[in-house]
Wavefront OBJ file of the C-alpha trace (Angstrom):
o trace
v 136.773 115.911 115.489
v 135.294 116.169 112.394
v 131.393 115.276 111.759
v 130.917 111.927 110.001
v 128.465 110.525 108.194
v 125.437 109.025 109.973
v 125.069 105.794 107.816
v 129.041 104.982 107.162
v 130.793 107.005 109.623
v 133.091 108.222 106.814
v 134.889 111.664 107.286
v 134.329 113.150 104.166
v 132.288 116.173 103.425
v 128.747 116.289 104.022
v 125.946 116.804 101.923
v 122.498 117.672 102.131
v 119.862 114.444 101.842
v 116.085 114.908 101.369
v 114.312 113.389 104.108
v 111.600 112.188 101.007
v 113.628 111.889 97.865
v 113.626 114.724 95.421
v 111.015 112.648 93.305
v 108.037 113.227 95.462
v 108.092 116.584 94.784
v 107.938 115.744 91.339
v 104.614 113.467 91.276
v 101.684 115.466 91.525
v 101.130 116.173 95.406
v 100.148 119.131 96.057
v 103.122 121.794 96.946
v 101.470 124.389 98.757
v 103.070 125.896 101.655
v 102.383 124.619 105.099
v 103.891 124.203 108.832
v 106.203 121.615 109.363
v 107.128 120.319 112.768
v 110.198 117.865 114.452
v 110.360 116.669 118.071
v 110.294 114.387 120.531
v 106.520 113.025 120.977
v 105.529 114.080 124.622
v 106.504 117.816 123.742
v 106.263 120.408 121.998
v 107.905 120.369 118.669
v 110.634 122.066 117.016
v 108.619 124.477 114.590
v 110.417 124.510 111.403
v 108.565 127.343 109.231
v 106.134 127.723 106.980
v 107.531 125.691 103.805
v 106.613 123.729 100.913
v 106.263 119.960 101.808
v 108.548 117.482 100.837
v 111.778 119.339 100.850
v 113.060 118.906 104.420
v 116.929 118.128 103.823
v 119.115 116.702 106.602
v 123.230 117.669 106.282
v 124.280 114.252 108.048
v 125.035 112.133 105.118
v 128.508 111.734 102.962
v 127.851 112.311 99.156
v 129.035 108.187 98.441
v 126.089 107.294 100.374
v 124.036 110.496 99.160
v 124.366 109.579 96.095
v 124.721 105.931 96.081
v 122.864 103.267 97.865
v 120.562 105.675 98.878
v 120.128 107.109 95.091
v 119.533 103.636 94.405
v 116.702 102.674 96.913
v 114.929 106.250 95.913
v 114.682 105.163 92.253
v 113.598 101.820 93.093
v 111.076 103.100 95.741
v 109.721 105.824 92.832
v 108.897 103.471 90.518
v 106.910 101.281 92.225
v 105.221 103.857 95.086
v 104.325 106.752 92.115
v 100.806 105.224 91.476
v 100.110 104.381 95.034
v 100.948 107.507 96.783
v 98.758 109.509 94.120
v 96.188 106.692 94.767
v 95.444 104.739 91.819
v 95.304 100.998 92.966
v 97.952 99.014 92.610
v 100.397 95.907 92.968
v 104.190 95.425 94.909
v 105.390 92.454 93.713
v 107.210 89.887 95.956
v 110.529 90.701 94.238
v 109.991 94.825 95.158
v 108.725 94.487 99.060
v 112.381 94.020 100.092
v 113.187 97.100 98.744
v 109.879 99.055 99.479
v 110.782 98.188 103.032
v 113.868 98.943 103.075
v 113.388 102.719 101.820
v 110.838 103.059 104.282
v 113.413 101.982 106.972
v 116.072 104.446 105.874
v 113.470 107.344 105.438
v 112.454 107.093 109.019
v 115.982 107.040 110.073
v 116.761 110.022 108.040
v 113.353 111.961 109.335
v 114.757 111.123 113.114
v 118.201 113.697 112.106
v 115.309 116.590 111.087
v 115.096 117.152 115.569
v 117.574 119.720 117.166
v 120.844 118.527 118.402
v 119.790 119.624 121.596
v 117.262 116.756 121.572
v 119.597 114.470 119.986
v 122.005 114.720 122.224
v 119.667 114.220 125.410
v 119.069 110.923 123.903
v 116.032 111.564 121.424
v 115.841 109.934 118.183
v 117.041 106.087 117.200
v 120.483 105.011 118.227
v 123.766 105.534 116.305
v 124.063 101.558 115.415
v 120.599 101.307 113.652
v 122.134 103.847 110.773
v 125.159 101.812 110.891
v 123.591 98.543 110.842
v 121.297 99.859 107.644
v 124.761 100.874 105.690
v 126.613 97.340 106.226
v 122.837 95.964 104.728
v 122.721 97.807 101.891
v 123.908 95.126 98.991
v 120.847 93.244 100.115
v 118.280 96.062 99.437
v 116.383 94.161 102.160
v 115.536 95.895 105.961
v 116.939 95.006 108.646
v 116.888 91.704 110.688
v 113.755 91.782 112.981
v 111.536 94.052 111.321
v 107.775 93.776 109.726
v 106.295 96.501 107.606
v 102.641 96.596 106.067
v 101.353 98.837 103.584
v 97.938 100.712 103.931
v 95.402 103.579 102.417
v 95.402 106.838 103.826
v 92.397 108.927 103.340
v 92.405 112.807 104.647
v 93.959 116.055 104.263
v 95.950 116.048 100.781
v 98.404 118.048 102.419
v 99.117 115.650 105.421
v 102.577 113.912 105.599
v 104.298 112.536 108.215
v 106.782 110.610 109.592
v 106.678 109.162 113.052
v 108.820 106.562 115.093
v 107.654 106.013 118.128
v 109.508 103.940 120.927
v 108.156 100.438 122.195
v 108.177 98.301 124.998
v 106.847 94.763 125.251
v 104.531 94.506 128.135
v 103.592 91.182 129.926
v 101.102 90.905 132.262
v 101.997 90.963 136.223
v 105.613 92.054 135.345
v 107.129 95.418 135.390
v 107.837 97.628 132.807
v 111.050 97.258 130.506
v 113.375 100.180 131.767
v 114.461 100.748 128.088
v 112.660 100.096 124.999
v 112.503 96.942 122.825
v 111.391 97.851 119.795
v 110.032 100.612 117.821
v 107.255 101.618 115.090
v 108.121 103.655 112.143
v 105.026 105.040 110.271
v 104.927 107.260 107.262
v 102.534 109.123 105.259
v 102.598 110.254 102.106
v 99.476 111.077 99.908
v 97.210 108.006 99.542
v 99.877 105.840 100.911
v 101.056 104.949 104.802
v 103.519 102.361 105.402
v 104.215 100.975 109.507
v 106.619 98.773 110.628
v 108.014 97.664 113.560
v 111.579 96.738 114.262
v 113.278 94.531 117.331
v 117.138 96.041 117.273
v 119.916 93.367 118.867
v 119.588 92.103 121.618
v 115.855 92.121 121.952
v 114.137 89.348 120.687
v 111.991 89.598 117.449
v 108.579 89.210 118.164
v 105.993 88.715 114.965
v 102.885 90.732 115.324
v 99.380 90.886 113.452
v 98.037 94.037 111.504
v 94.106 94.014 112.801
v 93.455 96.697 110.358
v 93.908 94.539 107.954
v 96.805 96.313 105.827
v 98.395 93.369 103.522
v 102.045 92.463 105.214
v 104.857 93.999 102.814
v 107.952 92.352 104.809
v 108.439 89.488 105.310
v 107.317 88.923 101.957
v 104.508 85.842 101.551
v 102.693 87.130 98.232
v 102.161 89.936 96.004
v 100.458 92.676 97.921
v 97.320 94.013 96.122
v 96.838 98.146 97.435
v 94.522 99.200 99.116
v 93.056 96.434 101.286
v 92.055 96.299 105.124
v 90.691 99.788 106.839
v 91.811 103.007 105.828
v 93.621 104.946 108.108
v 92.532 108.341 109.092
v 94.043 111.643 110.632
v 92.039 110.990 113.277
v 93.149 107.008 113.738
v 96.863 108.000 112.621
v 98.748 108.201 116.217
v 96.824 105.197 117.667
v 98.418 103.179 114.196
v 101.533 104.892 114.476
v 101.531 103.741 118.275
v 101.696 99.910 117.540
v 97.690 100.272 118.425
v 96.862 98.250 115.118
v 99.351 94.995 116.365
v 98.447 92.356 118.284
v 101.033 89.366 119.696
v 100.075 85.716 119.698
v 96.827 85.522 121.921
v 97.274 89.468 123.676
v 98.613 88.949 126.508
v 101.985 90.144 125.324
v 101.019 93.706 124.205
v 103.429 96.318 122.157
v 103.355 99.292 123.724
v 104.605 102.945 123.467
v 107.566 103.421 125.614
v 106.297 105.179 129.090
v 109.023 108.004 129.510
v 108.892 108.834 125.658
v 105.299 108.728 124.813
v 103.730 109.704 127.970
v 103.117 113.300 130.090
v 103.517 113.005 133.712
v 100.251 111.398 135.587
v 97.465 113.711 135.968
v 96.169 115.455 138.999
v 93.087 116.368 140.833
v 93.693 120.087 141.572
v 90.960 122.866 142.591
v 88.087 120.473 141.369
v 89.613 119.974 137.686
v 91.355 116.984 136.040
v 95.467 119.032 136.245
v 97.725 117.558 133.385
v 101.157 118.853 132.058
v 100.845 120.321 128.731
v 103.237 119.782 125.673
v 105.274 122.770 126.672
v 106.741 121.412 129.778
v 106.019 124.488 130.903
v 102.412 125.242 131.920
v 99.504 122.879 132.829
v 95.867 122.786 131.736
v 92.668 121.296 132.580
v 89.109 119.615 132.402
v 86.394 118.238 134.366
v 87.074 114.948 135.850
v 83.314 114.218 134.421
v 85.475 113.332 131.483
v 87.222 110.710 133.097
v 84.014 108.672 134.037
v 82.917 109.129 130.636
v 86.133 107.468 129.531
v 85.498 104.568 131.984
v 82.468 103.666 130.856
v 83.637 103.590 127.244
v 82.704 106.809 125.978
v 85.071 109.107 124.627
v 85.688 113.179 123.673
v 87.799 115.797 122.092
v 88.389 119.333 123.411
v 89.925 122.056 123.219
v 92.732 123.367 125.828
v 95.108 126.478 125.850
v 98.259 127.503 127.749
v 100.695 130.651 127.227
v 103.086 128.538 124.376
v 100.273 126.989 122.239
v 96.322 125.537 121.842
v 95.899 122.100 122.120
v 93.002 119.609 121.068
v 93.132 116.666 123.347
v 91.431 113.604 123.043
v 90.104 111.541 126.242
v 90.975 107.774 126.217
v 90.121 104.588 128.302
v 93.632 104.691 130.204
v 94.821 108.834 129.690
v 94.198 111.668 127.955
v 96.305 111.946 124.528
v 97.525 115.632 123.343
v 95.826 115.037 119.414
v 97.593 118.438 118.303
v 99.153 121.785 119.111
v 99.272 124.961 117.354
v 97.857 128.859 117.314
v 94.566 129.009 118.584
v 92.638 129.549 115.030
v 94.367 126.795 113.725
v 93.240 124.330 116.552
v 89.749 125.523 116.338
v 89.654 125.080 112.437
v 90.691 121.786 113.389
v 87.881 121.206 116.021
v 85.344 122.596 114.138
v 85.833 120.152 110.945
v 86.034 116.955 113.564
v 83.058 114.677 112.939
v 81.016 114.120 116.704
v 78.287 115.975 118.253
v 78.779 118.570 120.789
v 78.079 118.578 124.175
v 78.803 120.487 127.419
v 79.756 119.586 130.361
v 78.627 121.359 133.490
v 79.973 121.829 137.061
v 81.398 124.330 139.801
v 83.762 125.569 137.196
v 81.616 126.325 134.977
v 80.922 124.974 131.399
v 83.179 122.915 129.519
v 82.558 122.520 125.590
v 84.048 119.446 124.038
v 82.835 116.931 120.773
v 81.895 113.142 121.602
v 84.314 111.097 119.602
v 82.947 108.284 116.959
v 82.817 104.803 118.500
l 1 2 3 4 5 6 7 8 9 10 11 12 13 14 15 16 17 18 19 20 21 22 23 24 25 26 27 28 29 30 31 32 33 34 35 36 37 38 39 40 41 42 43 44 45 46 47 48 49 50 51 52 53 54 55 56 57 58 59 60 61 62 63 64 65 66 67 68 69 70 71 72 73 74 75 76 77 78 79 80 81 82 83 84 85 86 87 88 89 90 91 92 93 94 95 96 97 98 99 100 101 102 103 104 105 106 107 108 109 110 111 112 113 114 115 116 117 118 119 120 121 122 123 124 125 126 127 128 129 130 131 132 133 134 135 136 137 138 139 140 141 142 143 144 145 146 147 148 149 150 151 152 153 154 155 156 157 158 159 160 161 162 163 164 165 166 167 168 169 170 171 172 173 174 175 176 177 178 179 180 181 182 183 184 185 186 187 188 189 190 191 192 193 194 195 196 197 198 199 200 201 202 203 204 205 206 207 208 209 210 211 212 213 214 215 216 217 218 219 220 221 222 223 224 225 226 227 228 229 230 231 232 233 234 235 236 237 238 239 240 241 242 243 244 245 246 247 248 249 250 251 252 253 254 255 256 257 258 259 260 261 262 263 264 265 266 267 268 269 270 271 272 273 274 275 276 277 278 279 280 281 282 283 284 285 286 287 288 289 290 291 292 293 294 295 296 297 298 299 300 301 302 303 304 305 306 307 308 309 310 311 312 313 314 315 316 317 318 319 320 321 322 323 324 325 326 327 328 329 330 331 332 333 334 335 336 337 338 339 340 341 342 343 344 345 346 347 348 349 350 351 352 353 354 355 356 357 358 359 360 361
C-alpha cells in the first residue's frame, strides 16, 4: 500500500514540507548551527544532528497540499508574525487571528511527523483524524472546532525554538483519572514570539480556559490583540506553559492536566537512603537526597544536576515530582547549570554531599 498524505490521504507522490515555512529562515533569526531533538516527552529524544534551525522537513505531505492550502496559510502567517517573531511590538487584527491560529495548529501537527516511526507507530504523536479534520477545514482558514490559542513574549536564548504538544487530561476532584486524554496543548517558539493553545478533539467536550499569564487570547477572536502583553515567558517557565500550567477552568476545581502515562516517569523510590527515579533513558536510574523532597513540601524548590551512562540531566524539584528540565552531554548540562539564576547550596547526609541551585520563587 502506498504512503498517503497525512492531511488528505491522497496517493500521490510525496514531498518534503518544512516543519516552519521556508520564510523563517529568511527573517533575520539567527542561523547558526545547533542540536535539534524529536520525541516523546517522558524520554529521551530522537537526536537529530547538529543543523541549522528552521529547516527540519517532514516527507508526509502530497505536493497539492504542499503547495496549496498550506502555501497559503505560510504567506498569510509571514506577513503578519515577521515583526513579532524578530520582536518589534506589534498588532493581529481580528480579521488575521483565524488564520494566525490556524498556522499554528497545522505547524504543531506537522512538528508531531519530525518523531521516528517507531514512536509513531507505538501510538506517539496526535491521531490520524486531527490532520484529516485540519484538511476538510481549510477553506475557512480558521482552527479547528474546540480550540483556544493566545499569543505571548518570549525572552531567552536567541537560538531557542521549539515546538511542543503535550497530552491532557481533565482532572476533577475525588474522581479517577481519564484513561485516555481529552485534550492537548500545542506551544511554539520562535524568536520573540510563543503561541499555546489548547484543543478538545470529538468527542470530548470543549472546555474554555483562562491564560493567568496574562497573554492576550488570539482565538476565539474578541479584539485586536496588541503584542507583547501579560508575563514573558522564559526557558526556564517554558514546560510548565507548555504543560497547560498557565490555564485555569471556571473556579479550579476542574484542572487541565498533562496526561499521566505520557508526561510522567514511573513513581520514585526510596532505595539505599536516596530519592531512586527512572531517568529519560528508560534505561538506567539516578538519584538525590530525599532532603529535597521536604524542601519541596514546604514550598521551596531546586535544580541539580544528575548523570547516567546515555546522557546528563538537570532536574528540577517540584511540589508534587521531580521534572527532568533537560538532557544532553555532560558540558552542555553544566553550561546550562552554571548560567541558571539561584544560589547554591549543598546538601549533606550519609551519602555524602549533594550540590544543587535553589530555584527563584
Amino acid at each position: 500500500m502506498p504512503n498517503r498524505c497525512v492531511f488528505c490521504g491522497s496517493d500521490a507522490p510525496l514531498t518534503r514540507e518544512h516543519v516552519f515555512g521556508k520564510w523563517v529562515a529568511k527573517i533575520g533569526l539567527d542561523l547558526s548551527p545547533l542540536e535539534h531533538h524529536a520525541g516523546p516527552l517522558n524520554a529521551l529524544p530522537r537526536h537529530l544532528g547538529i543543523q541549522p534551525p528552521y529547516r527540519q522537513e517532514v516527507r508526509d505531505v502530497c505536493g497539492a497540499c504542499n503547495n496549496g492550502w498550506m502555501s497559503r496559510l505560510e504567506s498569510a502567517a509571514q506577513a503578519v508574525l515577521t515583526p513579532l517573531i524578530l520582536g518589534d511590538p506589534g498588532t493581529i487584527d481580528v480579521g488575521e487571528q483565524a488564520t494566525i491560529a490556524m498556522w499554528a495548529q497545522k505547524t504543531a501537527l506537522t512538528a508531531m511527523l519530525l518523531s521516528s516511526k517507531e514512536q509513531r507507530d507505538k501510538g506517539y504523536g496526535l491521531a490520524p483524524s486531527e490532520y484529516r479534520a485540519l484538511y476538510d477545514n481549510r477553506e475557512s482558514m480558521s482552527p479547528l472546532p474546540g480550540s483556544q490559542f493566545w499569543a505571548g513574549r518570549f525572552e531567552g536564548d536567541g537560538a531557542f525554538a521549539a515546538v511542543r504538544v503535550t497530552p491532557l487530561t481533565v482532572r476533577i476532584p475525588g474522581l479517577a483519572e481519564p484513561h485516555v486524554p481529552q485534550a492537548y496543548a500545542a506551544t511554539i517558539v520562535l524568536g520573540a514570539l510563543i503561541v499555546h493553545g489548547v484543543r478538545f478533539p470529538p468527542p470530548a467536550r470543549s472546555i474554555d480556559a483562562v491564560m493567568t499569564y496574562g497573554f492576550p487570547q488570539l482565538w476565539p477572536t474578541s479584539s485586536q490583540v496588541d503584542w507583547p502583553a501579560g508575563q514573558v515567558c522564559t526557558a526556564e517557565t517554558f514546560v510548565s506553559l507548555a504543560d497547560a500550567g498557565m490555564l485555569r477552568v471556571g473556579n479550579g476545581e476542574i484542572q487541565l492536566q498533562p496526561w499521566r502515562h505520557a508526561a510522567h516517569l514511573p513513581q520514585s523510590v526510596i532505595d539505599n537512603g536516596m530519592v531512586k527515579v527512572r531517568a529519560l533513558c528508560h534505561k538506567h536510574d539516578v538519584f538525590y537526597p530525599p532532603a529535597l523532597l521536604q524542601e519541596a513540601l514546604n514550598g521551596t524548590f531546586y535544580a541539580f544536576i544528575v548523570a547516567c551512562e546515555c546522557s546528563a540531566y538537570i532536574v528540577h524539584t517540584d511540589a508534587d515530582r521531580v521534572r527532568f528540565r533537560a538532557a544532553g552531554p555532560p558540558e552542555s548540562i553544566s553550561q546550562m547549570y552554571e548560567d541558571m539564576p539561584g544560589d547554591e547550596y549543598v546538601f549533606r547526609d550519609r551519602n555524602g554531599e549533594f550540590i544543587c541551585k535553589q530555584l527563584p520563587a
